[in-house]
Predicted model as a PDB file, atoms N, CA, C, CB and O in Angstrom, pLDDT in the B-factor column:
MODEL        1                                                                  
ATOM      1  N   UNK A   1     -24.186  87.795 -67.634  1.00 77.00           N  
ATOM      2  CA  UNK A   1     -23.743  86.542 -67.075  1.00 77.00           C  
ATOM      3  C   UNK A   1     -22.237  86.363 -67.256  1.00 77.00           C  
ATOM      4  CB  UNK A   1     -24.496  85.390 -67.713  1.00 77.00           C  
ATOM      5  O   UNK A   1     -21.384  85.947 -66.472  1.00 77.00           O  
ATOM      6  N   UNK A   2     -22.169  86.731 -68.325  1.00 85.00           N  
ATOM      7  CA  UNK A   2     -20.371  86.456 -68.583  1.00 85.00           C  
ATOM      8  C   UNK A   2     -19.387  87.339 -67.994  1.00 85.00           C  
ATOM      9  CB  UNK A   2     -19.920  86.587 -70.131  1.00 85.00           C  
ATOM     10  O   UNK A   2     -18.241  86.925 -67.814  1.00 85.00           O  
ATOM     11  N   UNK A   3     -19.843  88.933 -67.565  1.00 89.00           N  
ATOM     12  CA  UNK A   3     -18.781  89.810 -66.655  1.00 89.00           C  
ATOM     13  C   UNK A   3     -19.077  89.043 -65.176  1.00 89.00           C  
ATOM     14  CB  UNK A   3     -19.180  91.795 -66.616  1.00 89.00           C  
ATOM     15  O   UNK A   3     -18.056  88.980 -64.491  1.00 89.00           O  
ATOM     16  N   UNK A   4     -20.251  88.464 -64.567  1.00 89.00           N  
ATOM     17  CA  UNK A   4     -20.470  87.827 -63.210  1.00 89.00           C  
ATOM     18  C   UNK A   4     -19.584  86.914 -63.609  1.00 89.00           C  
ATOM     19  CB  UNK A   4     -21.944  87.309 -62.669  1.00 89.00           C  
ATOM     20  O   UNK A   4     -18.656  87.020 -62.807  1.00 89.00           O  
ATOM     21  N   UNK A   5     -19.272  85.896 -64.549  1.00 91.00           N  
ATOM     22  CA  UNK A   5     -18.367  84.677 -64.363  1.00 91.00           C  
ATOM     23  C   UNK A   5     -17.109  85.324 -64.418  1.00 91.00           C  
ATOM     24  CB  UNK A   5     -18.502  83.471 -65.463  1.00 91.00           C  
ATOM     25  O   UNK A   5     -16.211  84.684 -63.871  1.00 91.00           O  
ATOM     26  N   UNK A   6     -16.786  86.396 -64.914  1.00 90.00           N  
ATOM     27  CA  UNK A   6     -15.194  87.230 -64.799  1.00 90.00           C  
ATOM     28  C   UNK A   6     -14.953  87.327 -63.678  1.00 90.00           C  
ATOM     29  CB  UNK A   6     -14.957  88.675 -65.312  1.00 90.00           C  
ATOM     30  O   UNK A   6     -14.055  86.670 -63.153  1.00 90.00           O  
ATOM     31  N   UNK A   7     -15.737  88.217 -63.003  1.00 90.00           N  
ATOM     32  CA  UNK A   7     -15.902  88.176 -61.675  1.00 90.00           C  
ATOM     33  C   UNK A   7     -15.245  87.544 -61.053  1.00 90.00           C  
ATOM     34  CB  UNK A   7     -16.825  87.926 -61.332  1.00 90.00           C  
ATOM     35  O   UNK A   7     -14.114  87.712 -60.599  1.00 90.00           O  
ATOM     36  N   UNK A   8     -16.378  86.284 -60.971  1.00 92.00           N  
ATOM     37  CA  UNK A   8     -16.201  85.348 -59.646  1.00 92.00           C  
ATOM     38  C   UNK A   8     -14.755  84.896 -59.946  1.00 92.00           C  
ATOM     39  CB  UNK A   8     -17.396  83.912 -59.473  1.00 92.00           C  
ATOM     40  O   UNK A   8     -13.973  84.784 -59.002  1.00 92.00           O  
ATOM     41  N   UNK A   9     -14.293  84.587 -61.412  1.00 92.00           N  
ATOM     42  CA  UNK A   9     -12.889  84.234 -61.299  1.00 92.00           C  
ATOM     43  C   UNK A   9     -11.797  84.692 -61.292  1.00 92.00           C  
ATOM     44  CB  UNK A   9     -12.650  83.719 -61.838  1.00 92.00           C  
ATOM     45  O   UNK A   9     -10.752  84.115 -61.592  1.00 92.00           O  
ATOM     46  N   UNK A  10     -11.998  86.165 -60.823  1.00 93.00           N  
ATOM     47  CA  UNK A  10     -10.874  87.076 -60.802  1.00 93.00           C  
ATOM     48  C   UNK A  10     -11.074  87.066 -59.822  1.00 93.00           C  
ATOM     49  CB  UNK A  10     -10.647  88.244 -61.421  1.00 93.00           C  
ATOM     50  O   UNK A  10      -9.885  87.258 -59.566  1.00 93.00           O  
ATOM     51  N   UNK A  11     -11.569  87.013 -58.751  1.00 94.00           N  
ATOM     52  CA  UNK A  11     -11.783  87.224 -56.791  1.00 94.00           C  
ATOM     53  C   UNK A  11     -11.422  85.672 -56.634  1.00 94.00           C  
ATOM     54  CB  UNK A  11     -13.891  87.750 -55.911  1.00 94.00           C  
ATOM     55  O   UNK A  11     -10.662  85.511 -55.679  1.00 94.00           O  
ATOM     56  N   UNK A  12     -11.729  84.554 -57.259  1.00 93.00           N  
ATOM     57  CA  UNK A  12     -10.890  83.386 -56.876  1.00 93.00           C  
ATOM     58  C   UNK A  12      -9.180  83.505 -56.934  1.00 93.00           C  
ATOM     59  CB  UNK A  12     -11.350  82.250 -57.849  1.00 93.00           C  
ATOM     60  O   UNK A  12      -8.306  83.453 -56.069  1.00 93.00           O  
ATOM     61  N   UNK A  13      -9.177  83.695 -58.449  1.00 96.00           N  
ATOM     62  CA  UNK A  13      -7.636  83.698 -58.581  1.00 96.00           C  
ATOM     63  C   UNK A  13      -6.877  84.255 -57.301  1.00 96.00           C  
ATOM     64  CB  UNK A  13      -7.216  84.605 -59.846  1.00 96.00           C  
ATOM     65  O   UNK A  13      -6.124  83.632 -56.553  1.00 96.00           O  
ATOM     66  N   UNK A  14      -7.283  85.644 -57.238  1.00 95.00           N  
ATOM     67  CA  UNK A  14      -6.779  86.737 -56.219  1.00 95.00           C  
ATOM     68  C   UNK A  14      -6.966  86.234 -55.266  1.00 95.00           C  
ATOM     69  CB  UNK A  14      -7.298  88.022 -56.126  1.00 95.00           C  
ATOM     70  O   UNK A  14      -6.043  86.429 -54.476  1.00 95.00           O  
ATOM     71  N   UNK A  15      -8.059  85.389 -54.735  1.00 96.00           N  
ATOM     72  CA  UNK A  15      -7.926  84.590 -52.927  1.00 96.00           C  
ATOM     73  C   UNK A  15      -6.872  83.266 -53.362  1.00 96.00           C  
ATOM     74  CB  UNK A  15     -10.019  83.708 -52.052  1.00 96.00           C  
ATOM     75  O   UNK A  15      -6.014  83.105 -52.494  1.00 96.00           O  
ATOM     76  N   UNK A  16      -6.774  82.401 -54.391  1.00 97.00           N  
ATOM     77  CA  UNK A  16      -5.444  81.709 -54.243  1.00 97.00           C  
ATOM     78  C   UNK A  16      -4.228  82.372 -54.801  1.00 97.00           C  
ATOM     79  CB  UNK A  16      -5.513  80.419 -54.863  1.00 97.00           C  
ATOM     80  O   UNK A  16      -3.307  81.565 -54.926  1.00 97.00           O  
ATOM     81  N   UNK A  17      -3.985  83.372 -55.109  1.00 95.00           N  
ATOM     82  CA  UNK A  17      -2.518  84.367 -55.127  1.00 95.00           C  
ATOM     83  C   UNK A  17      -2.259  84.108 -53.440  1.00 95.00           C  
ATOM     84  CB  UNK A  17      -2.801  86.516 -55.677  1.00 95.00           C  
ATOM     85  O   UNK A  17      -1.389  83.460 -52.859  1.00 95.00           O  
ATOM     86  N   UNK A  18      -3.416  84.914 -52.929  1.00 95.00           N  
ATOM     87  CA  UNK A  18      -2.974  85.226 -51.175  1.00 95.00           C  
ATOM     88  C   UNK A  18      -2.892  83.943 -50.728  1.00 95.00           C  
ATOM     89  CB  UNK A  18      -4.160  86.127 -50.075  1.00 95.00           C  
ATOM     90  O   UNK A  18      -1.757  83.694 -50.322  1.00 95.00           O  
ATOM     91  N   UNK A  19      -3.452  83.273 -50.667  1.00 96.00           N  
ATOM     92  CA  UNK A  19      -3.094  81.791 -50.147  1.00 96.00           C  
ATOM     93  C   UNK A  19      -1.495  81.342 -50.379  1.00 96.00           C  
ATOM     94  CB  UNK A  19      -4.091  80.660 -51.014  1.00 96.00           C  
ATOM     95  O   UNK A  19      -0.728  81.258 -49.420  1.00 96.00           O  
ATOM     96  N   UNK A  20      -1.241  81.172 -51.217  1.00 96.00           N  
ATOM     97  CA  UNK A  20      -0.391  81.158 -52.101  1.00 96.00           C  
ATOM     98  C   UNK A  20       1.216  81.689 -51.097  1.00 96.00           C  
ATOM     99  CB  UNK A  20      -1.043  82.188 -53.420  1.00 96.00           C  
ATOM    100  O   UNK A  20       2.248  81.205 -50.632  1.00 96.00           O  
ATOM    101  N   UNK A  21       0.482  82.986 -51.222  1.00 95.00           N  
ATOM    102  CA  UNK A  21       1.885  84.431 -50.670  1.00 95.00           C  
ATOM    103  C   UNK A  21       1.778  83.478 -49.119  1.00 95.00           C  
ATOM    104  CB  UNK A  21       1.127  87.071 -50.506  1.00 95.00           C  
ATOM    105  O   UNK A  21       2.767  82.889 -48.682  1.00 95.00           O  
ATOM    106  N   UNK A  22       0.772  83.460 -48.595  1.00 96.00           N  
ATOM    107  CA  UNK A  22       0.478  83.087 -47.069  1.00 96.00           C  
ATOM    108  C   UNK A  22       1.858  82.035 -47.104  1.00 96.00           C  
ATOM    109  CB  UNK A  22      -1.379  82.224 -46.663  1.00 96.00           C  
ATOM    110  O   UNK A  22       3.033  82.257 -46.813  1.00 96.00           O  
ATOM    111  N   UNK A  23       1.341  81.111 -47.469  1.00 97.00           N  
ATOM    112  CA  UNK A  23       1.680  79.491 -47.654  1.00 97.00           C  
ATOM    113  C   UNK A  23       3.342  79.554 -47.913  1.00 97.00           C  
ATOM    114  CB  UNK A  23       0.724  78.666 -49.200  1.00 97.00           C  
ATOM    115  O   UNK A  23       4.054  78.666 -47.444  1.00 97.00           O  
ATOM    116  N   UNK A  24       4.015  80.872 -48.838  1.00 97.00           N  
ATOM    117  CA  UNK A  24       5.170  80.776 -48.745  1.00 97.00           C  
ATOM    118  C   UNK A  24       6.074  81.607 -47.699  1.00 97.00           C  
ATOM    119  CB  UNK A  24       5.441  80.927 -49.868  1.00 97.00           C  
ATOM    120  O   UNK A  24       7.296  81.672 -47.561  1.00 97.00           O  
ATOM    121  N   UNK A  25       4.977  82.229 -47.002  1.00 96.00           N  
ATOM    122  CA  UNK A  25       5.832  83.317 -45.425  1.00 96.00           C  
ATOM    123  C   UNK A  25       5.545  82.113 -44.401  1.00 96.00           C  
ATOM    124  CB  UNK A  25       4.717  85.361 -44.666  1.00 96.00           C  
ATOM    125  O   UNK A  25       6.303  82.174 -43.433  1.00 96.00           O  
ATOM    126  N   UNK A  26       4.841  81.266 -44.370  1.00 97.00           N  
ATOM    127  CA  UNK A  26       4.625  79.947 -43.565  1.00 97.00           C  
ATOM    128  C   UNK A  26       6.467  79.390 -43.597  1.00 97.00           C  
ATOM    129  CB  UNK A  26       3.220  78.638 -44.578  1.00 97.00           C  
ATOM    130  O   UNK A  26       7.467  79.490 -42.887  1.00 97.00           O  
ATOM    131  N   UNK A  27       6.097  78.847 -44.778  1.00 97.00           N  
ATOM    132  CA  UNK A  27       7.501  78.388 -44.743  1.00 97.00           C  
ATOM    133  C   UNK A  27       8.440  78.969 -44.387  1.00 97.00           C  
ATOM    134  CB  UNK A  27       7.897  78.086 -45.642  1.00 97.00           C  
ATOM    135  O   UNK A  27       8.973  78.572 -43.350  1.00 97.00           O  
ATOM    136  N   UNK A  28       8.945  79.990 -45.010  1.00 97.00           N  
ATOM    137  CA  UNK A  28       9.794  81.211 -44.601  1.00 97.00           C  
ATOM    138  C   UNK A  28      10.426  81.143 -42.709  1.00 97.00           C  
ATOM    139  CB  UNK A  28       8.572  82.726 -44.908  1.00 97.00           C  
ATOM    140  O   UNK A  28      11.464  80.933 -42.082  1.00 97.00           O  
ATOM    141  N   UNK A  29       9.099  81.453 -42.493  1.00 97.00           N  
ATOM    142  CA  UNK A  29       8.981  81.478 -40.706  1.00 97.00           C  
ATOM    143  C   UNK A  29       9.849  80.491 -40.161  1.00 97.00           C  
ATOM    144  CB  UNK A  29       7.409  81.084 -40.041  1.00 97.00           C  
ATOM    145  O   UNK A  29      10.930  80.581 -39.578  1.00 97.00           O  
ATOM    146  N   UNK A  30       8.822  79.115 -40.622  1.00 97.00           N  
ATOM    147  CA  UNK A  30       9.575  77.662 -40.234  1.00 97.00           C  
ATOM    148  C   UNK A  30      11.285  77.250 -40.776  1.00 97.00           C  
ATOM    149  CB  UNK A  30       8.526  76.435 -40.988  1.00 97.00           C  
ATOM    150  O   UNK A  30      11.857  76.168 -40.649  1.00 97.00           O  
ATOM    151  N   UNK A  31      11.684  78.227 -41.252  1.00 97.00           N  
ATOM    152  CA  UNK A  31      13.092  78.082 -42.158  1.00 97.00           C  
ATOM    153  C   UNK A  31      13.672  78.630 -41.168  1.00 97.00           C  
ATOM    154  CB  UNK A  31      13.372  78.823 -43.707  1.00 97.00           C  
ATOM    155  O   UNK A  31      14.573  78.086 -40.530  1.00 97.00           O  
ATOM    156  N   UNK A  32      12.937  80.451 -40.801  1.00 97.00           N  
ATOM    157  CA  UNK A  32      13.781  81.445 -39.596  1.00 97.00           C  
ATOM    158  C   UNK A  32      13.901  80.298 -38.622  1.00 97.00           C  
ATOM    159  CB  UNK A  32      12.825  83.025 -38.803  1.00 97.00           C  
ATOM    160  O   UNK A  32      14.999  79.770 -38.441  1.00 97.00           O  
ATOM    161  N   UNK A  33      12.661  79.832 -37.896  1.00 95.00           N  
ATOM    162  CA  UNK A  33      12.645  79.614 -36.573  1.00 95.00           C  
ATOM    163  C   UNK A  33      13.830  77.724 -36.363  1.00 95.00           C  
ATOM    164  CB  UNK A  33      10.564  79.597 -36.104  1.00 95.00           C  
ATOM    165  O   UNK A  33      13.876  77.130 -35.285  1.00 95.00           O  
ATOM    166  N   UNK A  34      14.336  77.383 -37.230  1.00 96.00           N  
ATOM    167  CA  UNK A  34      15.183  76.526 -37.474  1.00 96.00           C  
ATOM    168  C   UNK A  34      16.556  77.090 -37.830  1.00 96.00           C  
ATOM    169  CB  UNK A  34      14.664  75.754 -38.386  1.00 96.00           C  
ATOM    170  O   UNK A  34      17.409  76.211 -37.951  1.00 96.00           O  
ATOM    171  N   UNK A  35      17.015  78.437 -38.042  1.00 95.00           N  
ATOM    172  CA  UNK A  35      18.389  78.610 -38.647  1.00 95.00           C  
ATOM    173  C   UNK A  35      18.921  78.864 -37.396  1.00 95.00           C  
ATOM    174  CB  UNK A  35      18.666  79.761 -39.817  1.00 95.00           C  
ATOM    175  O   UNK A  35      18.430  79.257 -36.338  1.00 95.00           O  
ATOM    176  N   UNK A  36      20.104  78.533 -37.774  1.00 92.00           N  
ATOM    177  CA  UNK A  36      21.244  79.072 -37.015  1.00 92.00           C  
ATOM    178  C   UNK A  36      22.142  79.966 -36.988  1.00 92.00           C  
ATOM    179  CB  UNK A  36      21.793  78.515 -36.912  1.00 92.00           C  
ATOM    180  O   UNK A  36      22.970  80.299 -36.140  1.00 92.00           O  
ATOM    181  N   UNK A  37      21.814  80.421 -38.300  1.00 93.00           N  
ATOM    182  CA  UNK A  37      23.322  81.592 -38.295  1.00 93.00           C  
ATOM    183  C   UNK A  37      22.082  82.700 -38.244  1.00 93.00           C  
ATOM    184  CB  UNK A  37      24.816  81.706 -40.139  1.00 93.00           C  
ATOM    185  O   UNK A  37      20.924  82.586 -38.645  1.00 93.00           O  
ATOM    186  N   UNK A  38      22.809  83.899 -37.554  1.00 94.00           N  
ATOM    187  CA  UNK A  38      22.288  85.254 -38.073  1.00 94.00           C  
ATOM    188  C   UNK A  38      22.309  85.750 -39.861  1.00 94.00           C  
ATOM    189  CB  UNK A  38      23.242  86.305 -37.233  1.00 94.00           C  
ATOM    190  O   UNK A  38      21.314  86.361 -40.251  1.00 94.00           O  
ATOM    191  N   UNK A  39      23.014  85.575 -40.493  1.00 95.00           N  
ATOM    192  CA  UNK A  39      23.345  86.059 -41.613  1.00 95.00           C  
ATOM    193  C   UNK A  39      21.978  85.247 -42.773  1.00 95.00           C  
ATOM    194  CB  UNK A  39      25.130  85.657 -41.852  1.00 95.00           C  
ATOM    195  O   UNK A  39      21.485  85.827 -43.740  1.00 95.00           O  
ATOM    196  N   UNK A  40      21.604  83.755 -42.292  1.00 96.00           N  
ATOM    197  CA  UNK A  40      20.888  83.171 -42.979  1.00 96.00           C  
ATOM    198  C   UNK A  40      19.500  83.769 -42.563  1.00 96.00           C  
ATOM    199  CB  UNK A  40      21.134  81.788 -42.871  1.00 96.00           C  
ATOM    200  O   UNK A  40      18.688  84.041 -43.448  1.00 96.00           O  
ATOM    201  N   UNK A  41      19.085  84.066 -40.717  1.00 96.00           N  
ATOM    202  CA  UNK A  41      17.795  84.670 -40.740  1.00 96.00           C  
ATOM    203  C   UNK A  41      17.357  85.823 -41.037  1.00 96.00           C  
ATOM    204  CB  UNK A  41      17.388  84.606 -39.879  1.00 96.00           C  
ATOM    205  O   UNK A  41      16.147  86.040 -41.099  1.00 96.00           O  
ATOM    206  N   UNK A  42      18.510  86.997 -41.329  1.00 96.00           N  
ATOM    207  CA  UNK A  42      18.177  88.339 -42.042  1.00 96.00           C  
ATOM    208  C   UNK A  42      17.969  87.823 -43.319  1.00 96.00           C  
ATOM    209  CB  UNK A  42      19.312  89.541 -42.019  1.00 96.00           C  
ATOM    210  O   UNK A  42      16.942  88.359 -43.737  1.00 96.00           O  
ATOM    211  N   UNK A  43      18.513  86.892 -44.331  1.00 97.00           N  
ATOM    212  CA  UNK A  43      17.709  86.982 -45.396  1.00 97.00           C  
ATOM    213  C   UNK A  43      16.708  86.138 -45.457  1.00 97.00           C  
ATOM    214  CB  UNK A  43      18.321  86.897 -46.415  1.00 97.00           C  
ATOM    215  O   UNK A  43      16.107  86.182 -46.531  1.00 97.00           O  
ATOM    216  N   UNK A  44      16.345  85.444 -44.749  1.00 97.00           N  
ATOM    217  CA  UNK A  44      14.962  84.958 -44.862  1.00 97.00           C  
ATOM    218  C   UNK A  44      14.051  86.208 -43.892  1.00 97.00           C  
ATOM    219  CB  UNK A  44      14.861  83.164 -44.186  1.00 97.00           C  
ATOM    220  O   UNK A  44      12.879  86.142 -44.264  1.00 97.00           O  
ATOM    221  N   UNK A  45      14.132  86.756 -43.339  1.00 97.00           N  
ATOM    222  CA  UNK A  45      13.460  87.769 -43.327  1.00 97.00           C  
ATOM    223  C   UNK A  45      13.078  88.974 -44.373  1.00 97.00           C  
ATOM    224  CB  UNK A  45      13.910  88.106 -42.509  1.00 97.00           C  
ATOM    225  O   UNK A  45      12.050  89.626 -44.552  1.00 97.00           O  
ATOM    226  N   UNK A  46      14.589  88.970 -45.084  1.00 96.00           N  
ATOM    227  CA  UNK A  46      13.982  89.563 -45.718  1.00 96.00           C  
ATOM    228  C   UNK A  46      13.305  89.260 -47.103  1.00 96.00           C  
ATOM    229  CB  UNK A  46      14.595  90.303 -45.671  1.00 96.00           C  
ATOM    230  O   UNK A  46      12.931  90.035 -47.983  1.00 96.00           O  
ATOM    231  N   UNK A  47      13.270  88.067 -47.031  1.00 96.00           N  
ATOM    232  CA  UNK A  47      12.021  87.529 -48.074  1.00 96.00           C  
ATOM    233  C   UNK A  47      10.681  87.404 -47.848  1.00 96.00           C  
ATOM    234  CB  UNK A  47      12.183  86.314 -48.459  1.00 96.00           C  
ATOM    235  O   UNK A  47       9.758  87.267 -48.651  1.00 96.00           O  
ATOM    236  N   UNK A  48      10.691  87.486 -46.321  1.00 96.00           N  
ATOM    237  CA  UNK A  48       9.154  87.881 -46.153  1.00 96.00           C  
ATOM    238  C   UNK A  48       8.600  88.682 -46.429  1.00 96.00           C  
ATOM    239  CB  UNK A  48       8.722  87.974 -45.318  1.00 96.00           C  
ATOM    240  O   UNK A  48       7.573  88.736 -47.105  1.00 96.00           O  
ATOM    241  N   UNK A  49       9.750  90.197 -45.494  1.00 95.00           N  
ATOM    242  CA  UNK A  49       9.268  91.434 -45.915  1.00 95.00           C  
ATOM    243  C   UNK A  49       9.580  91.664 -47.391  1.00 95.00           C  
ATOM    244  CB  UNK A  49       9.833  92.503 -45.067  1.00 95.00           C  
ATOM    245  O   UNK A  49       9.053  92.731 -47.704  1.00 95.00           O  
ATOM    246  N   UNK A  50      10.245  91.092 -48.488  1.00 95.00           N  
ATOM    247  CA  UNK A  50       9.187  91.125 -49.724  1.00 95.00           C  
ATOM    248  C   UNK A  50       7.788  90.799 -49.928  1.00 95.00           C  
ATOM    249  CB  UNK A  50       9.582  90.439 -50.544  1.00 95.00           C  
ATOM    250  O   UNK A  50       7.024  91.476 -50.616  1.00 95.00           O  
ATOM    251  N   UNK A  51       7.499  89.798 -49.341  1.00 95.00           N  
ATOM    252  CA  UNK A  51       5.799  89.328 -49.725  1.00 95.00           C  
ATOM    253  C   UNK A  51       4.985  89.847 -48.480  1.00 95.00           C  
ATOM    254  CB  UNK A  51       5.498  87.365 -49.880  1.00 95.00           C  
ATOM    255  O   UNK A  51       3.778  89.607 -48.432  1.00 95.00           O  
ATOM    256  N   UNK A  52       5.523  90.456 -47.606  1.00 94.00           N  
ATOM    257  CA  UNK A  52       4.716  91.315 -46.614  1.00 94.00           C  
ATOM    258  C   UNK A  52       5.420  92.362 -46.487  1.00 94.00           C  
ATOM    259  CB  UNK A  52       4.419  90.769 -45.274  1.00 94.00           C  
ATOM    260  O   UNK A  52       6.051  92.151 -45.451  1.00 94.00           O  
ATOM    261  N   UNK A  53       5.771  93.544 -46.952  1.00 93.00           N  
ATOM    262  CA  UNK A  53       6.414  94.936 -46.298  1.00 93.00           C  
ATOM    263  C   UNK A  53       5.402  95.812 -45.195  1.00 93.00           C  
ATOM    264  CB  UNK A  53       6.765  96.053 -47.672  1.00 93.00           C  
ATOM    265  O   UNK A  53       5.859  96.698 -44.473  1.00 93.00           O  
ATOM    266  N   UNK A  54       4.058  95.434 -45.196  1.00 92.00           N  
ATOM    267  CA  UNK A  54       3.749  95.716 -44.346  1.00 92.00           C  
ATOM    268  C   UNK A  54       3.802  95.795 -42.847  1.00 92.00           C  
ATOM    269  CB  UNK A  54       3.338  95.538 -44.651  1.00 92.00           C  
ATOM    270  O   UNK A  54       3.376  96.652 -42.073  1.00 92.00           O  
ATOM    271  N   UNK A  55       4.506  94.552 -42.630  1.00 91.00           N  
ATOM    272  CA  UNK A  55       4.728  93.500 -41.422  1.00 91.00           C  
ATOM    273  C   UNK A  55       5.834  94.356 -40.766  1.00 91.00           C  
ATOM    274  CB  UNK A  55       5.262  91.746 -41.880  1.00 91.00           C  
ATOM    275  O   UNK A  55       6.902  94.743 -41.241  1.00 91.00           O  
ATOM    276  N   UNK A  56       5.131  94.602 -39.194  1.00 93.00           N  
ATOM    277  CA  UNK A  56       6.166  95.288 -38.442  1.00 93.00           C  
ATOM    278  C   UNK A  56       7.058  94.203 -37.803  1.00 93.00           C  
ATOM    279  CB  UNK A  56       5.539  96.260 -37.348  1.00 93.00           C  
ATOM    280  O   UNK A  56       8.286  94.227 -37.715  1.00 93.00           O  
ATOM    281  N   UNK A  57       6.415  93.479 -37.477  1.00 93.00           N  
ATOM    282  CA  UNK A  57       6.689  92.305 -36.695  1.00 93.00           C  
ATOM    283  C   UNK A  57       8.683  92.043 -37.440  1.00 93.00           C  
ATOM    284  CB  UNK A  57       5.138  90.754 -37.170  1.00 93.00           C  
ATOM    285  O   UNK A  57       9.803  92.275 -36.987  1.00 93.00           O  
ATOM    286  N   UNK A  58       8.217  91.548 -38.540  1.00 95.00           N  
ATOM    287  CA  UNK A  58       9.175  91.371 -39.354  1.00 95.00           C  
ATOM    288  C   UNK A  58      10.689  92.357 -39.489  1.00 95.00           C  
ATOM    289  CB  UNK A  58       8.420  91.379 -40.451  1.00 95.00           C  
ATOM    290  O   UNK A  58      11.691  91.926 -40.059  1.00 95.00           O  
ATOM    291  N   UNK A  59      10.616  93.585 -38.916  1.00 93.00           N  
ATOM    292  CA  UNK A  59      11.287  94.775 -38.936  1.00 93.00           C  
ATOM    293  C   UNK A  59      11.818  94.702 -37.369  1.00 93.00           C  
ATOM    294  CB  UNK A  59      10.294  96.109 -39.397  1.00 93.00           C  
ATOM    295  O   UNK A  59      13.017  94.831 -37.119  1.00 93.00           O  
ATOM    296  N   UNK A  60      10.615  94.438 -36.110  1.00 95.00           N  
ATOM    297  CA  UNK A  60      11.096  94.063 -35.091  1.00 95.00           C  
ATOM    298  C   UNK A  60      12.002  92.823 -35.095  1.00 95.00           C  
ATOM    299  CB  UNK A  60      10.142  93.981 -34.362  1.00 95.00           C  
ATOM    300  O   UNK A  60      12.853  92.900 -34.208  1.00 95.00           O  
ATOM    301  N   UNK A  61      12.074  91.643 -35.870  1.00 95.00           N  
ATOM    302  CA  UNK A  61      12.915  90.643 -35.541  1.00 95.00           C  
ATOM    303  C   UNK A  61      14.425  90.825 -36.133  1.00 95.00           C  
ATOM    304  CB  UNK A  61      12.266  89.397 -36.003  1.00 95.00           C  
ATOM    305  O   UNK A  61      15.562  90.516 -35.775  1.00 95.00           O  
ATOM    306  N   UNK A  62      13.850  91.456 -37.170  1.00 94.00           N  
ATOM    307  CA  UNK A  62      15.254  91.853 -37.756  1.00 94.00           C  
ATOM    308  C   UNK A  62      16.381  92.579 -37.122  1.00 94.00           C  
ATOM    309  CB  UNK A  62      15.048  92.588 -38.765  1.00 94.00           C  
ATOM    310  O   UNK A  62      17.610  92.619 -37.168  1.00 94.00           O  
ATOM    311  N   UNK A  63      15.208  93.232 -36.401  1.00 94.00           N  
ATOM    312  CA  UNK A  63      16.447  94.732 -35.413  1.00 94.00           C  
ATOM    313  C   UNK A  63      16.965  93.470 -34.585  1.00 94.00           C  
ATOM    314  CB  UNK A  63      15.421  96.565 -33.935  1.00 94.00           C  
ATOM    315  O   UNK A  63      18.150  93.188 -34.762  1.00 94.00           O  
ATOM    316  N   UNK A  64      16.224  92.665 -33.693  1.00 94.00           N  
ATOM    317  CA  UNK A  64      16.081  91.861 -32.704  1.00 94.00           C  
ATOM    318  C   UNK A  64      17.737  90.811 -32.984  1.00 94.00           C  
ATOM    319  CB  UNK A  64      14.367  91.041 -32.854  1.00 94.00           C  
ATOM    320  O   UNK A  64      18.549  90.651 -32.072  1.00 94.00           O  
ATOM    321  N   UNK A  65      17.946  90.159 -34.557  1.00 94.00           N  
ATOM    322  CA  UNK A  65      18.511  89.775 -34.598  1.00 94.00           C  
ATOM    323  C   UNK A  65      19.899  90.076 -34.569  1.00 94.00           C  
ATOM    324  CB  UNK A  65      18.080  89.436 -35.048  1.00 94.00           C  
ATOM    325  O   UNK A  65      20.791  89.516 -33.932  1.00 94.00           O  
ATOM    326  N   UNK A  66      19.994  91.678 -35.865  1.00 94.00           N  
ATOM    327  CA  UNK A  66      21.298  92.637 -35.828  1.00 94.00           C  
ATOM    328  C   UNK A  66      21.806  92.978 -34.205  1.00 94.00           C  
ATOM    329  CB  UNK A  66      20.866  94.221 -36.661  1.00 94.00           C  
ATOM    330  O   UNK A  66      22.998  93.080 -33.916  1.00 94.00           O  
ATOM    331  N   UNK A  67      20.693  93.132 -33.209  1.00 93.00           N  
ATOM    332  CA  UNK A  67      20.956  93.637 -32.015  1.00 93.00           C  
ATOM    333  C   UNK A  67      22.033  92.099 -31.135  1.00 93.00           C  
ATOM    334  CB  UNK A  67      19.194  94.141 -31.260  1.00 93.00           C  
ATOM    335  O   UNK A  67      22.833  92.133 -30.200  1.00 93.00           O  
ATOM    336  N   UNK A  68      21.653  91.227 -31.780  1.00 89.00           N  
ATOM    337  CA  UNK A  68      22.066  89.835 -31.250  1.00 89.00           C  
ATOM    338  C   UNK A  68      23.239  89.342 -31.695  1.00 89.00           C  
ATOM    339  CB  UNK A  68      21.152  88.842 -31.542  1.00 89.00           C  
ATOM    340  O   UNK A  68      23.775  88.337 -31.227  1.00 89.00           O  
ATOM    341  N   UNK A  69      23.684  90.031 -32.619  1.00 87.00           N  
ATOM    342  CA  UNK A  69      25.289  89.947 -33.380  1.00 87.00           C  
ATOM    343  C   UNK A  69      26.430  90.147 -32.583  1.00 87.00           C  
ATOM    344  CB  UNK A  69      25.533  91.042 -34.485  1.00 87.00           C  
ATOM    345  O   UNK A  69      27.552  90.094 -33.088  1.00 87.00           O  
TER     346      UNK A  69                                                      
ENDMDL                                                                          
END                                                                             
């Protein structure tokens, strides 16, 4: 009973970590999609792609933006 209650609260924790990560590339986004300078949306990009390096998307906007300089 007591490794099942480890369990369940180690797969909670870990679904509000990701919530969590989600909730701060949310913001992030809403910061990009409001800036104005180039110099401010490469680094908020690249604080996403800290909490997502997976994210191509993120690699496309970036080029997208340097290309816009």
């Amino acid at each position: 009973m007591d490794r099942e209650t480890k369990k369940i609260i180690s797969q909670f924790q870990n679904k509000i970590e990701e919530l969590e990560k989600e909730q701060k590339i949310n913001i992030f986004w809403r910061q990009y999609n409001t800036s104005e300078s180039d110099k401010e949306k490469i680094n908020i990009l690249d604080r996403i792609y800290f909490l997502k390096p997976e994210s191509q998307f993120v690699t496309i906007e970036k080029s997208n933006v340097y290309l816009s300089m």
